[in-house]
N, C-alpha and C positions, 0 to 999 in steps of 0.2 A: 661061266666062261663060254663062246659062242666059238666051237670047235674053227667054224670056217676062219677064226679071226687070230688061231694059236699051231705052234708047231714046237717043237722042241727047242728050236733055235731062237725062238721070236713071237712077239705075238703085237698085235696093232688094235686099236678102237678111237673114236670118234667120241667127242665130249662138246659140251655147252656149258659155260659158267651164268647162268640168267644174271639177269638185269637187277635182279630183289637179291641179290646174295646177299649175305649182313657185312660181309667184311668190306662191300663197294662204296658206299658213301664216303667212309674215309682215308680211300685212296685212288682218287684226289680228286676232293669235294670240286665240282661241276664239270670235272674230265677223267670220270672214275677207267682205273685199269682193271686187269686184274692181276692182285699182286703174286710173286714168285712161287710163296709157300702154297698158296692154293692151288698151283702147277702140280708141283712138287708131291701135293696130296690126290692128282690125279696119278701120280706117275707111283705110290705108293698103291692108292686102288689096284691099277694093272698091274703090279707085281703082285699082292694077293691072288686078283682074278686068275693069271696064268701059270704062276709057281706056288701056290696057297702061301706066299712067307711074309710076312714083315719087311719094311724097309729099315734095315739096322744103321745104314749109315750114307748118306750123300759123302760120293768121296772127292767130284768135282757136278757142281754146276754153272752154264755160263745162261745168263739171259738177255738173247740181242736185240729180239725185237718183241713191242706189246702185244696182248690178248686185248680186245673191247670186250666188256659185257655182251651176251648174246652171241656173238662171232664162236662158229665148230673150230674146233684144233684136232688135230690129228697127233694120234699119239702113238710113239715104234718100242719097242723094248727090241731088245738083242742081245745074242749071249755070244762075246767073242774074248778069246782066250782068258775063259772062266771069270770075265766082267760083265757085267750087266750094264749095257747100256742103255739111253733115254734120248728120244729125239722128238719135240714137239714141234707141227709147223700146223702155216693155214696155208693153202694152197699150195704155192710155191717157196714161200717161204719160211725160213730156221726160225721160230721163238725163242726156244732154247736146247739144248741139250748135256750131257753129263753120263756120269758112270759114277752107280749107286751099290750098296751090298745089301745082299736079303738077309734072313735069318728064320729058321721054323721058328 
């Protein structure tokens, strides 16, 4: 975990899904995305990275807008009234976001 990027409250990092992933071809053959659960599996990453736990359970996620292959997202965790929050964007804009539970 990259101190400058964590705090008790929070922690933030930058991701790339490449272009070769395996799960892209077949979602959707000649206009691939990238699909939710591979979010979902970065947003499980930073919750290890920054609280060493497990993602024990998505208890909502919503997904507004797509990731393209290749395309950085930016990704928030947050701890507000003992929920764990998730917010992916590119730029300016929301991808997705949700409130997930950890678990050692």
């Amino acid at each position: 975990m990259d101190p400058a990027n964590a705090s008790d409250n929070g922690y933030r990092t930058v991701f790339r899904v490449p272009a070769e992933h395996p799960c892209l071809p077949g979602h959707f053959p000649g206009q691939p995305l990238v699909p939710g659960v591979v979010l979902l599996e970065q947003v499980a990453e930073a919750l290890r990275a920054w609280r060493h736990q497990r993602m024990a359970q998505v208890v909502e996620a919503k997904f507004m807008a797509p990731l393209y292959p290749g395309e950085q997202a930016d990704l928030v965790l947050g701890e507000n009234a003992g929920r764990i929050r998730f917010e992916i964007f590119r730029d300016s804009t929301v991808l997705a976001r949700g409130v997930i539970e950890g678990s050692v």
